[in-house]
LONU-927710 format. One record per residue: x, y, z of N, C-alpha, C in turn; residue in one letter. Coordinates in steps of 0.05 Angstrom, whole numbers, plus 5000, padded with zeros to 4 digits. Layout:
# residues N
XYZXYZXYZA
...
//
This chain:
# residues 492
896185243419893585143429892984873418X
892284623435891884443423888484393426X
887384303396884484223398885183943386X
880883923390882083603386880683543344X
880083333339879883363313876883483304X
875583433323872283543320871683833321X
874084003339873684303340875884423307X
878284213305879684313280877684263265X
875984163258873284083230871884353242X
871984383260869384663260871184873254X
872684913265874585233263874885213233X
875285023222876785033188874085053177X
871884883177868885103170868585333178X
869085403196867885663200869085883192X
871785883182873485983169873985943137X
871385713132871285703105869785913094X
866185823120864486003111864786243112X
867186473129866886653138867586783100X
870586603096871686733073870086753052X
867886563043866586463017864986723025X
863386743045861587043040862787273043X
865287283056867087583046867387693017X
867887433003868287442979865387462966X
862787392964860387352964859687262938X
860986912948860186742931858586532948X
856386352934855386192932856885932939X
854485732960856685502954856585312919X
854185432912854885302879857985442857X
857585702866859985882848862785812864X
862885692887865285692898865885322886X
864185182885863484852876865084892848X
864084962830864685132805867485142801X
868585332816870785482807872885262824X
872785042846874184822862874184502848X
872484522828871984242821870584072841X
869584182866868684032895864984102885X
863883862900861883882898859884002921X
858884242917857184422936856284312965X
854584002958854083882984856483793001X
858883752981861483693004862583913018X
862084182998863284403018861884463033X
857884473037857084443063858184433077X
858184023085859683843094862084023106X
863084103087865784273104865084523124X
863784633122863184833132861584843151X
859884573156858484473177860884343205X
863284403198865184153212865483903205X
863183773186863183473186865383343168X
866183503157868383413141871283543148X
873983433141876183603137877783503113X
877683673097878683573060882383533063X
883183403042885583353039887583513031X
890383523028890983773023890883933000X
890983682972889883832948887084022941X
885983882966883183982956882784282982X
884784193005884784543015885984752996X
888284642977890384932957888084942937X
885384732929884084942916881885102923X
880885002947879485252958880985502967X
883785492976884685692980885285862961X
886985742930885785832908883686062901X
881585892905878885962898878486212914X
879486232934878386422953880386702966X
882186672948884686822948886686802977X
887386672983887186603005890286443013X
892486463020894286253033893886023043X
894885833031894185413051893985513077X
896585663089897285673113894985773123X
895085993116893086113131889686083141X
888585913117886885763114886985493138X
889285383139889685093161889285173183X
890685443188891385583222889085593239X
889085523267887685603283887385933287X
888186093276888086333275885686513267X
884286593278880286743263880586963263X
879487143246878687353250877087493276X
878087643286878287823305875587713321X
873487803308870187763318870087493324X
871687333312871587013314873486803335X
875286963337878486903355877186843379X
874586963397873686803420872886553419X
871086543390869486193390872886033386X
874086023374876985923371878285933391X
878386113421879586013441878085913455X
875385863472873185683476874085473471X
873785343439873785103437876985063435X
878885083441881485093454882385033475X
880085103484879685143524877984813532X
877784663513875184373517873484403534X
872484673535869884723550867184593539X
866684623512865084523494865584293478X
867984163477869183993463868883693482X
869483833510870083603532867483593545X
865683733540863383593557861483453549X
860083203554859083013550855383083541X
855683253519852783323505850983103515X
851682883503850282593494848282553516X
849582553541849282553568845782673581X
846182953559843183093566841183073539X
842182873518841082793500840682983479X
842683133473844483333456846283283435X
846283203427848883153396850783353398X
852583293398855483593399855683633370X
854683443349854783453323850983763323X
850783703320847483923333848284143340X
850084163357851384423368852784513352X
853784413340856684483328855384593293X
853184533288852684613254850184913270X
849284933300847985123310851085353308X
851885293310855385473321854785583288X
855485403274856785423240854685603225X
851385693236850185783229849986043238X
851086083252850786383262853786423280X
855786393276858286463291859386613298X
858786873289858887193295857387203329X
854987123331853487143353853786883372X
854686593364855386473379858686493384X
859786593375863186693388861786943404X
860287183408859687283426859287203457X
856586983442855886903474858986683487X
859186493467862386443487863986553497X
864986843483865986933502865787043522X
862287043526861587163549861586993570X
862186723565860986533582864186443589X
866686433569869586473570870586623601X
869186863597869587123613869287083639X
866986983637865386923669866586723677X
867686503664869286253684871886343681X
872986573671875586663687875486853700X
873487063707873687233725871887063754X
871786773756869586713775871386483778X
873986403760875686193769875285913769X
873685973742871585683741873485583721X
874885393728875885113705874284983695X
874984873675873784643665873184373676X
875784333693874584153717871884143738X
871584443744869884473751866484443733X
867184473714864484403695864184093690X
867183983698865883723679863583693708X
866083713733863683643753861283703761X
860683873749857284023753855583813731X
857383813707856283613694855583363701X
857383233714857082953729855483013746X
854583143767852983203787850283243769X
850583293748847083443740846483043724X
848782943721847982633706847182513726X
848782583756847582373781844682383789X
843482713786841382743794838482693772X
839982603749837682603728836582293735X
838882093746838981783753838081793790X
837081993802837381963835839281793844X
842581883838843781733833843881403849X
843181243827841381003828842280833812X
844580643789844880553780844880213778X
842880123763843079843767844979703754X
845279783728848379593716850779573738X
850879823757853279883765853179683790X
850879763799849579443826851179163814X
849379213791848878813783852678713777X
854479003770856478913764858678783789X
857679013814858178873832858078663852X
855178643840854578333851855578103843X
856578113814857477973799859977903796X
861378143800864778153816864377913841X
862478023854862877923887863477593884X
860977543863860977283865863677153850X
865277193835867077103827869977123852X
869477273868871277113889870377083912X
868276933910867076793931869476503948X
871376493917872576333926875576403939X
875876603940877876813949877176933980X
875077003983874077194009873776954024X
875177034053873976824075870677054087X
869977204069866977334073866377574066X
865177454043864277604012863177874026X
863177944040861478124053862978334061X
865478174070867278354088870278404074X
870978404050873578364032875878524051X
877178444055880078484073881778684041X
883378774055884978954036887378764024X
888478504040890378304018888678164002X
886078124018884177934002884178083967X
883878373969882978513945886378493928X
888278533940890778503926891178293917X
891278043932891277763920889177793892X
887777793899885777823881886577973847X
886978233847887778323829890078223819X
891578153832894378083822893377773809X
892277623828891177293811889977333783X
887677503777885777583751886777793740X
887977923753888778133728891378263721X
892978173733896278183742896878423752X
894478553767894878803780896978853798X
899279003792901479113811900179273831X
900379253851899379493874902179393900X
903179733893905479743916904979903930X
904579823962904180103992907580223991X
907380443995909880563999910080834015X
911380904030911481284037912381344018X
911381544029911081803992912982034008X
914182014032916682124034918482204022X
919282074003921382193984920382233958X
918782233961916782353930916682673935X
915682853908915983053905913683163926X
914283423946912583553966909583523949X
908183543929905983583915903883283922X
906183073922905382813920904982693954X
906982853961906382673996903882764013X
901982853995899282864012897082674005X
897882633966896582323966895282153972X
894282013966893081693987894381543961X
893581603931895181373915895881553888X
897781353871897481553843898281273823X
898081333800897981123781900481173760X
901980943758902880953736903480783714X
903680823693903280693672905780603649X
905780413640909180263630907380053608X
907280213582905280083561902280043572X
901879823573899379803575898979693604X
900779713625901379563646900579823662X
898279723696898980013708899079853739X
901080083741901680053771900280213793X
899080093818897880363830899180313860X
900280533860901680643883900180763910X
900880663942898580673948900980783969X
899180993994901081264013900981044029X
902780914045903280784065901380914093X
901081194089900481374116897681394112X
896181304083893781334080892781124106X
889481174109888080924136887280664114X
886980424140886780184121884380184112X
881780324116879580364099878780504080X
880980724076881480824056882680704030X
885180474035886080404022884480034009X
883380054023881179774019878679954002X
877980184011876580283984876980363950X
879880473956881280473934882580213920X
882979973931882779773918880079573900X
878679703923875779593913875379743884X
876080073882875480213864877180133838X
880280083839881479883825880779693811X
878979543824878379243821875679373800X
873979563802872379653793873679783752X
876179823758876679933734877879743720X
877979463735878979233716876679053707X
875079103725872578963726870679053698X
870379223698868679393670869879433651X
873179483657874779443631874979763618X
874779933647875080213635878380343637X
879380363605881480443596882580733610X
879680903602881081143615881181303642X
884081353649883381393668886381623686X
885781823701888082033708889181893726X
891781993729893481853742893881953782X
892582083783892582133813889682353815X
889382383839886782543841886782823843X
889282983829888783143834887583283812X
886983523807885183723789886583753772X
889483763766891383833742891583513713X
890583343736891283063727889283003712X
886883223710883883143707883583203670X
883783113654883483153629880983213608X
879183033619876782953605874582903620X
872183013608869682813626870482653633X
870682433610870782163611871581993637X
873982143640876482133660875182033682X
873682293691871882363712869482223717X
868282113698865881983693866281643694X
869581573702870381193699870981273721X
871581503739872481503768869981433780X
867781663771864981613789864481273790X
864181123756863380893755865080683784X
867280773778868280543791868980583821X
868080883839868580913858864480803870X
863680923854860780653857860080383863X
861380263839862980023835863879953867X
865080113878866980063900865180043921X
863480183921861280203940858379993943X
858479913918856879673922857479493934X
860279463925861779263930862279153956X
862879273972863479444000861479434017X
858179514015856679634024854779434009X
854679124006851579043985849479053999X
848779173975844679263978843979013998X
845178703992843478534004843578584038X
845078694046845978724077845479064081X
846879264071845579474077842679574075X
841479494062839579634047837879524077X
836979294080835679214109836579344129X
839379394132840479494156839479814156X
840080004139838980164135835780264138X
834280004127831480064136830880074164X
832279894178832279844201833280064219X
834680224209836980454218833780684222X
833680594190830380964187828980884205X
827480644213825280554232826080594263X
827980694279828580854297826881024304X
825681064321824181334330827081554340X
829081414354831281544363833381534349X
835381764353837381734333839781684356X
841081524345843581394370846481494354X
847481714358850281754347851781584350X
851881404384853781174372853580954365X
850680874360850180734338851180694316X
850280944302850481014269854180894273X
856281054293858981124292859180744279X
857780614312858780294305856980204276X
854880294267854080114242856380214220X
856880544220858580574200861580394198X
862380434232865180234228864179894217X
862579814223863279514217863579494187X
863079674168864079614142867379734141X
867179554115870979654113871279844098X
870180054090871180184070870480524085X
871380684067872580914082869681094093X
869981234107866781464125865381574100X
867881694088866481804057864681604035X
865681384028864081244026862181144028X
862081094056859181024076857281164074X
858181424074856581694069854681684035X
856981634021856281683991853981443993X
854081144000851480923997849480994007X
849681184031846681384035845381474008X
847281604001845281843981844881623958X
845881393957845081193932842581033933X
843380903962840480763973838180973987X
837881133992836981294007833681353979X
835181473965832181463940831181293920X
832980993920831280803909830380703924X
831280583953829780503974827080563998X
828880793997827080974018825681184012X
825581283973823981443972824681753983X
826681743992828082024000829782153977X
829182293971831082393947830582633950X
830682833971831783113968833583063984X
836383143978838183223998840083223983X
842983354009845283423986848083254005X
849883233988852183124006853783354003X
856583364026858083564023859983504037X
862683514035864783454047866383704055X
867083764081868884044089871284004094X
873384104091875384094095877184334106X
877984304127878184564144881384524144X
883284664144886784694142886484794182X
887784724202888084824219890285024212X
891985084202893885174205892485464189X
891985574160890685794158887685824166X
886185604182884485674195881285764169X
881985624154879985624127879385394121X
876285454108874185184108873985204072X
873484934064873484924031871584654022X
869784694006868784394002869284243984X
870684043977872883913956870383613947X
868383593954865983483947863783553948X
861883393939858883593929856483393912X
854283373928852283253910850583353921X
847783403900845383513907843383303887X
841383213904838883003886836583283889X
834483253870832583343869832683723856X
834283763871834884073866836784193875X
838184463871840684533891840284583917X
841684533938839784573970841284853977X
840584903994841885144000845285134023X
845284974023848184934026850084814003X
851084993994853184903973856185083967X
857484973948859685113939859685403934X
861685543944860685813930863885893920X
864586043900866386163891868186363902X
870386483896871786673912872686683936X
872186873955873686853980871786874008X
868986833999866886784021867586574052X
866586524064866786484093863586304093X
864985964094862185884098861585934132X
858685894133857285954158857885734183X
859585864201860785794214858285594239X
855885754232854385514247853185234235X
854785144215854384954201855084744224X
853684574229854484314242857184184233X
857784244209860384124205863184314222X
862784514221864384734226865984664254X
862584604270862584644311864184364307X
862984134288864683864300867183834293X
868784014273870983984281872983994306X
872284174321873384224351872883974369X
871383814359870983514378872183334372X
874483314345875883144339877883074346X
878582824356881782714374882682624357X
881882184362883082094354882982104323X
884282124311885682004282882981814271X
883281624285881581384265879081404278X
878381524300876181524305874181724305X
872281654285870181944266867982024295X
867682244293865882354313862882394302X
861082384302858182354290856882504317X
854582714294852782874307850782954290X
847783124294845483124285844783444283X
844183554269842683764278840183834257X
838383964269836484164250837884414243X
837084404216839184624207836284764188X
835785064196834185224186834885424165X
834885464145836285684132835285944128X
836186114135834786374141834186534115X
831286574116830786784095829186594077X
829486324082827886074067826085974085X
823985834065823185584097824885314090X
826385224079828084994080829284924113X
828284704114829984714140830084304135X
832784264148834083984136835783804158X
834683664161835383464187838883444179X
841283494190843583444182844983264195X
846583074185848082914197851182904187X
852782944206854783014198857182834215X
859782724196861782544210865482684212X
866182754223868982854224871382824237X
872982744229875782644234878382744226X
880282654229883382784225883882624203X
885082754175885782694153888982494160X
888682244149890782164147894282244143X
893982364122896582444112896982714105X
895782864124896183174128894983214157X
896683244177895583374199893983574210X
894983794191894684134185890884004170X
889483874170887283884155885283594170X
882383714174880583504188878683564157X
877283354148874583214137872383224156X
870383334138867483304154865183214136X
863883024125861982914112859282974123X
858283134105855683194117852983104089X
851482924109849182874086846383004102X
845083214080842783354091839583194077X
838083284095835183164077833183294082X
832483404061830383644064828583544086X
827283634098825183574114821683594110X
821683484091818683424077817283234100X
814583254078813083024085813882724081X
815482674054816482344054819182384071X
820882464069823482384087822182344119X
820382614126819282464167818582264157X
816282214146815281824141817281694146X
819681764127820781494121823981434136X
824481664149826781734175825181784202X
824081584220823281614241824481774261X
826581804260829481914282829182294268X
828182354248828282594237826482784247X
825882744272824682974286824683164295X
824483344282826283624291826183674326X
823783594334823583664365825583534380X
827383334361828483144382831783074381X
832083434369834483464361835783694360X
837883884372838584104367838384274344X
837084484351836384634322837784904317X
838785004293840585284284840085344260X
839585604266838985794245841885794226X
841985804206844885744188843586014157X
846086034153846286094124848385944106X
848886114078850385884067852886044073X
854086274078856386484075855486684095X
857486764109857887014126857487264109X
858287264095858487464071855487544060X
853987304054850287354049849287324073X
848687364097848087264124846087484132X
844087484140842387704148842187794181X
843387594191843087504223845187764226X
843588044249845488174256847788034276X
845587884298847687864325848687634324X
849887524301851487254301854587274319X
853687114335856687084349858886954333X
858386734311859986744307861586754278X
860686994270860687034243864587174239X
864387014215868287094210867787294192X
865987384179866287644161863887754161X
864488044158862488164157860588134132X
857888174137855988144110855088304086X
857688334076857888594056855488454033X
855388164017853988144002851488234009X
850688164025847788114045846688494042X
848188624057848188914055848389054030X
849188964006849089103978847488963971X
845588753960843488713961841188733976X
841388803996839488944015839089263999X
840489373997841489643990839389713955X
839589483946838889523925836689453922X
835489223937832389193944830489503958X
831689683972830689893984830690073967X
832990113948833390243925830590253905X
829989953897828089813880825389773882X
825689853916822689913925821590143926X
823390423931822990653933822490683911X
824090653887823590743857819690613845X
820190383850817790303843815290343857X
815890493878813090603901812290893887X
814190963867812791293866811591243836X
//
């Protein structure tokens, strides 16, 4: 098991303190009998310290005890869960600081009661492996709960792009519109950025679905880009590039997939600089008008939106993501959620491999296990309208959620995935339907737009006569079951 040096300072406290009160000494009588001074073995026993090796053979000494055994990641029984937890960088890897937390805070809360905090970890251990929850998956809930604390809204990240922009003003034949050699020249002139297009044909089956992957030769990185990926894809991912040279962020995984994913951190220089990418791409000075101009519509024009989205260069997903950025510093809209679907034609299953929610969780979201999202999702029906390849299909609906009164103006874009045939993308950005979003989305009128009753899963779905439901509603029916249960009992 590898930890990192902050969880070895806690496990080796907490395995100090366990032994010193087995034995039921004092930290003055254990000070005493070590030649160490009481506030340093605190210090030890808090995590904040890790002593040298003379001074571990005399606590071990002291405490009857083997070096070895004393160094080992190894705990006693009751303790062996908090020791695989922080093994696991569930608590090690996520970004306390973030919710204005000290992991140093946490970590002397652990040291104080460890018997009962190795309980609850492993209760919490338990539940993200019987529910299949990685750590990847937390950092991202994490990152999502940092986007929504900011409506994700960043001005350093703005001003950095503005500030990029202007430095190749003398490069761009139009700062506005950066061409995908424009961005290569570019990196390669300022920063000796290697970027090679290539098929990923003879690369390992894992890798030829790709759009890019990174590799690294000292301090030199090369980024490898899928020949088969689209050119707005690959003009975003350079932009995002240019973003990680630009800020000067070191860390960073080498391809996008979930195995590659190591650290918050990791995760948290992707967000920066796929932002980064988006300002860049998309400036406030030109969207943000265009957009106002877009809400002040009484009508909503699908092929409108299709042509305002193409005239930028950078990829649908993107386009999508500068909604939910400008959307609540500008426009004062800030409930809504983004969601990306991704449907496999070939096993005929839907999965959402993106995810943002401002304000609160909406009722369309991720769900765990082997559920069946609700096939009357607007994203669902528009996949069957998709042809060409490069050309995204855009549609509207009122979307009601049953059993709530939420109901959320949806807009949704879907196309054929580049470099997997077997698989279409669908970007869907929702907005609650309050009182400020009608103000401030003229075109958001429910009367003036197809409307569907939706849930979030076939599986929780209340709707008997759904045509077109893929599973039956077993959740929906055992919680029903237990509500009638719960009422009978409590009526007598």
């Amino acid at each position: 098991m590898h930890v990192d040096q902050e969880s070895l300072r806690l496990i080796f406290g907490l395995k100090l303190r366990t032994l010193r009160k087995d034995k039921g000494l004092s930290l003055k009588s254990l000070a005493q009998s070590t030649g160490l001074s009481a506030s340093y073995i605190n210090e030890i026993e808090k995590g904040k310290k890790y002593p040298r090796g003379e001074k571990i053979l005399a606590l071990a000494d002291a405490l009857e005890t083997d070096y070895d055994d004393l160094i080992s990641l190894k705990m006693k029984e009751e303790l062996q869960s908090l020791s695989d937890i922080l093994g696991s960088n569930l608590i090690t890897g996520l970004p306390f600081d973030v919710f204005g937390i000290e992991t140093r805070s946490l970590f002397e809360l652990i040291s104080q009661s460890p018997k009962k905090s190795g309980a609850l970890m492993a209760t919490v251990l338990e539940l993200t492996r019987q529910h299949n929850i990685g750590v990847e998956s937390v950092f991202r809930a994490t990152l999502r709960a940092f986007l929504d604390m900011h409506d994700n809204y960043f001005d350093e990240l703005e001003g950095s792009a503005a500030e990029f922009s202007k430095t190749m003003k003398s490069h761009f034949s139009n700062v506005h519109r950066p061409s995908k050699q424009e961005l290569k020249d570019f990196l390669k002139a300022e920063y000796s950025a290697e970027v090679v297009e290539t098929s990923f044909e003879d690369h390992p089956a894992a890798l030829r679905k790709l759009d890019y992957y990174v590799k690294q030769n000292g301090k030199r990185y090369t980024l490898h880009l899928n020949a088969a990926t689209s050119e707005r894809k690959k003009i975003s991912l350079l932009a995002q590039e240019a973003g990680y040279r630009f800020l000067n962020l070191k860390e960073r995984r080498p391809s996008p997939l979930e195995t590659h994913l190591d650290s918050y951190q990791q995760l948290h220089n992707d967000f920066c600089t796929n932002y980064f990418a988006a300002a860049l791409l998309y400036p406030s000075k030109t969207f943000v008008p265009e957009l106002k101009n877009f809400a002040s519509q009484k009508a909503f024009s699908e092929s409108e939106f299709a042509k305002w989205m193409s005239s930028y260069p950078g990829s649908y997903t993107m386009f999508f993501e500068r909604l939910t950025q400008c959307l609540p510093r500008h426009l004062n809209v800030d409930q809504l959620f983004l969601l990306r679907l991704v449907k496999d034609k070939k096993k005929r299953s839907y999965s959402i491999d993106r995810e943002l929610h401002l304000s609160s969780l909406h009722s369309p979201h991720r769900v765990s296990g082997d559920q069946h999202y609700c096939r009357r999702w607007l994203s669902c029906s528009l996949f069957d309208r998709v042809k060409s390849p490069q050309t995204p299909i855009v549609a509207t609906q009122i979307s009601n959620f049953t059993g709530t009164d939420n109901r959320y103006f949806v807009l949704s874009s879907a196309w054929n995935q580049d470099n997997d045939l077997n698989q279409q993308s669908c970007i869907t950005l929702g907005v609650y339907l309050g009182d400020r979003s009608k103000k401030a989305l003229k075109f958001a009128n429910p009367e003036k737009h197809s409307s569907q009753t939706v849930c979030s899963t076939c599986e929780q779905c209340p709707i008997e006569d759904c045509q077109e439901r893929a599973a039956n509603n077993t959740i929906y029916q055992r919680t029903h079951q237990e509500s009638e249960v719960s009422r009978f009992i409590g009526s007598n």
